[in-house]
Each structure stands twice: as C-alpha cells, then as structure tokens.
N, C-alpha and C positions, 0 to 999 in steps of 0.2 A: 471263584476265588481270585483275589485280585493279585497279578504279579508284581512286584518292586522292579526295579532295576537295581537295586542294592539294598541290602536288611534298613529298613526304617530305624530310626534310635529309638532308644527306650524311652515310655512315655514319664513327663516328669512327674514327682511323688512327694507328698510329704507326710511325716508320720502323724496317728492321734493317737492322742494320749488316751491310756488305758486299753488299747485296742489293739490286733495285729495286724489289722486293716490299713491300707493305704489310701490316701485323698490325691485324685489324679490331679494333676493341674491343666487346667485350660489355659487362660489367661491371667497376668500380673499388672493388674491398674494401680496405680500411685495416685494420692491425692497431694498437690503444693500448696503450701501458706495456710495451715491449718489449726495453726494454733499461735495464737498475737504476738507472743514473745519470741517465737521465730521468727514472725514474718518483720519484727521491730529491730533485729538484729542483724538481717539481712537489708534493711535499707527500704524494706516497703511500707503499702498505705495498710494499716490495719483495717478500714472501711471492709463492714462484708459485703462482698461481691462474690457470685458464682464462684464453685472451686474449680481449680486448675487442674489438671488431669495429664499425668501422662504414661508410659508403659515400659515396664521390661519382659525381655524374654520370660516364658513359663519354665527354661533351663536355667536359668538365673539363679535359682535357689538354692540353697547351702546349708545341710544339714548342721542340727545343733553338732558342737563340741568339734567340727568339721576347722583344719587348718586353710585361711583363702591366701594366698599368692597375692601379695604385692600388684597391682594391676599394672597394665602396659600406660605410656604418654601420661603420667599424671605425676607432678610432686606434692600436690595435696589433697587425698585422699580423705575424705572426712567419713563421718560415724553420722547415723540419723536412727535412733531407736523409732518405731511404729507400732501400733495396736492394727494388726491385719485382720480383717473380717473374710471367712472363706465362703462363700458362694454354695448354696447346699440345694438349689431352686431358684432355674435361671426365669429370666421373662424381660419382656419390652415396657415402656413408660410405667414402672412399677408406683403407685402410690406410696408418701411415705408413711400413711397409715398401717399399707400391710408390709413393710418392707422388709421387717424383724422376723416372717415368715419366710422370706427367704435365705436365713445366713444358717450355716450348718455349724460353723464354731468360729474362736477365735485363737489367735496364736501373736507371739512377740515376735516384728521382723527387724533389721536393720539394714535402713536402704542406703546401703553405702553408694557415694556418689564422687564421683571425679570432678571437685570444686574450681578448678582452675580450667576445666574443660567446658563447664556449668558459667563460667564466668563469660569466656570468650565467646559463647554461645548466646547468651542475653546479651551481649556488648553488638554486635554480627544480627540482632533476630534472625537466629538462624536454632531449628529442634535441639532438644535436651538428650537425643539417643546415648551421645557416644559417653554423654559424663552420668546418665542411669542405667541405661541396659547394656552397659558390658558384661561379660562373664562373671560369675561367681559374685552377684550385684546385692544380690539377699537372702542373707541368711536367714533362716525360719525356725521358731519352736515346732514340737508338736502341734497339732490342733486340739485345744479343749472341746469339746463339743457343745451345742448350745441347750442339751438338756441340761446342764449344772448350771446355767442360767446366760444372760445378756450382758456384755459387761458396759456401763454407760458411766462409771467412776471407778478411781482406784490409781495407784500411786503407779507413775511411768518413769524409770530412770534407767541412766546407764553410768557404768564404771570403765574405765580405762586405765589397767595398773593398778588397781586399789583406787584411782584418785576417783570422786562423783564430777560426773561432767555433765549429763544431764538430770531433770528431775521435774515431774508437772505432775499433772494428775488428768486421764482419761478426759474427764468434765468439761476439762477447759480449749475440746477442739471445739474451733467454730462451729465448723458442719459435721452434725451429729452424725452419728452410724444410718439412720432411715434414711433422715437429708442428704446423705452422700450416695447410697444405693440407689434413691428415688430420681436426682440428678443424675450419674452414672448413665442410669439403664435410659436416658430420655436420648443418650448418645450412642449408646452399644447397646446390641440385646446381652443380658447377662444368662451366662452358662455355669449349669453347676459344674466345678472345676476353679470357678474364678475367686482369684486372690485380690485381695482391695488393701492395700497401705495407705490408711489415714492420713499420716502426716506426722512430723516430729517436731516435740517442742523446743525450746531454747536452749543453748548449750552446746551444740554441733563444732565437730574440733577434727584437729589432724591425727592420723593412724601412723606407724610410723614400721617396718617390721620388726617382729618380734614382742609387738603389744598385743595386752590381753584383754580382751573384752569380754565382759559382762555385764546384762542389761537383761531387765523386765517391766511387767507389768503385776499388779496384784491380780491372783485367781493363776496365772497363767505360769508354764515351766519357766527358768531364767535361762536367757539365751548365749551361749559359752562359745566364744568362735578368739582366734588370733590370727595373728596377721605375718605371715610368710615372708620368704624372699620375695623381690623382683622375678617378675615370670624372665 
C-alpha cells in the first residue's frame, strides 16, 4: 500500500446525465482557431492548417450552476462556449475512421480565458498557460453519453445577461470531432478520463462580476455559471 506524505486531493469529476455515476478526469485538451469566424475576428488566416492545442488543469472544471470568482491579473476576462468530447477509450495514433469509438459522451464547456494575458503572450511567443489554465478555467455540463447518439451538428450559443453573444452551429468547426481525436492522439496518447474542447465560434466578449451566463448546445444540458467577486 502506497504511503503519501499528505492525503492526495480528490480526483476531479464530472457529472452524466441520467446517471449517479461520475466521469473521472484525466486530462483537459483545448483545441484554438476552430471555427472561421473566430479565427476572422481574432485577426487570423482562416487557411486550414493543423489544429492548435493547448491544456488546462483536470481541476479546472466548474460544476454547472457553480458561482466562479472573478480571476486574479486579468481586466478582461472573456467567455468562449465549446462542444467538449469526453474520452471513454484512450489509444495512440488513433485513425480517424475509428475515432467515434473512442468518445464516451459529449457535454457544453466554457473555456473562459484571460484575454489580455492571451494577448501579451502571442505578442512575447511566449505559452498560453496562465491566460487558459488558471483555476476555475472551465465550466462543464453533465456528460450525455454517446449512446443517445454523436453530435456532428446542432445550434451552439451563449447568453450573457439575457443579451445573445454568441451563436454557430456544431457543423461549422473546421476540424471535425474524428479529425481532432485522430490529430490529438498522434501527439498524446489519449486516456479515458480525457476532456477535448473543440473550440469557440464568433462572438467572444468580456464577463464582468455579477454576470450571468448561459450557453449551450442542442442535445445537451444548458450551462448556468456567474461570475463573482475579485478573488
């Protein structure tokens, strides 16, 4: 039996729907520039090229209906709705023929990011850590699970205060759900555990505290998170 030197924290968890089961998490992959209208808005070349990848903590996550805290060094704080694919059968260079056999479900995340942190980091070439894997970085639905089906279309938006901020539809990422796993895993072996954030369409804005947010996907729970004090 292995001893600690101090109690391990608890492993991270996120709920499925219908179920009283918990989905452990392994790993938190992000996919960047994945749908044209954000990448056109942010000032880049829509040309497809390889997706960009990067990572948050597997603590990261933030239960639906959950209040998050205002984050530390940021005054703009932006909202980024995502279609997350959970990981249900991991493997290396995964084809993306069979790559649909490996996802266990799907759930609505938002990968909140520190924009002005994100900025001075592409300005510098220097890692996107500190403006995506801070604490409390993404909130999560439930997970549907993938026996109620695939989801490869379906209307993705979010609300801020009643106002529509963003709005696309699953379809129009570049790299599809296979193509993104099939990619992925040629980088990282995938473990079931692991969380994948596709990407967010157009419309990305500032949080500000005391706003409410609300965003989804079709098929999937809508995801109900606000935004707190300054930690």
């Amino acid at each position: 039996m292995t001893e600690f030197a101090f109690p391990p924290p608890p492993t991270p968890s996120a709920g499925i729907s219908g179920s009283d089961q918990r989905f452990p998490i392994h790993r938190i992959y992000c996919v960047g520039r994945n749908y044209a209208d954000h990448v056109r808005e942010m000032g880049g070349d829509t040309e497809r090229e390889l997706p960009v990848f990067f990572t948050k903590p597997a603590d990261a996550v933030v239960e639906n209906g959950a209040t998050i805290a205002y984050p530390t060094r940021t005054s703009n704080l932006h909202h980024e709705i995502e279609l997350v694919i959970a990981i249900g059968l991991g493997g290396r260079n995964i084809s993306k023929d069979k790559a649909l056999e490996h996802v266990f479900g799907y759930a609505a995340g938002n990968d909140l990011t520190r924009r002005d942190l994100q900025h001075a980091a592409k300005q510098r070439g220097q890692p996107w850590d500190s403006s995506k894997a801070f604490d409390s970085s993404a909130p999560l639905t439930a997970i549907r699970p993938v026996a109620r089906g695939h989801l490869t279309k379906g209307k993705i938006w979010l609300v801020v205060n009643g106002q529509l901020r963003q709005e696309s539809d699953v379809s129009e990422m570049i790299w599809t759900t296979p193509e993104v796993i099939a990619e992925l895993s040629t980088l990282f072996e995938l473990k079931a555990g692991d969380l994948i954030f596709t990407g967010t369409p157009a419309g990305v804005g500032v949080l500000k505290p005391g706003d409410r947010i609300e965003g989804g996907i079709d098929g999937l729970d809508i995801l109900h998170n606000s935004i707190g004090a300054n930690r």
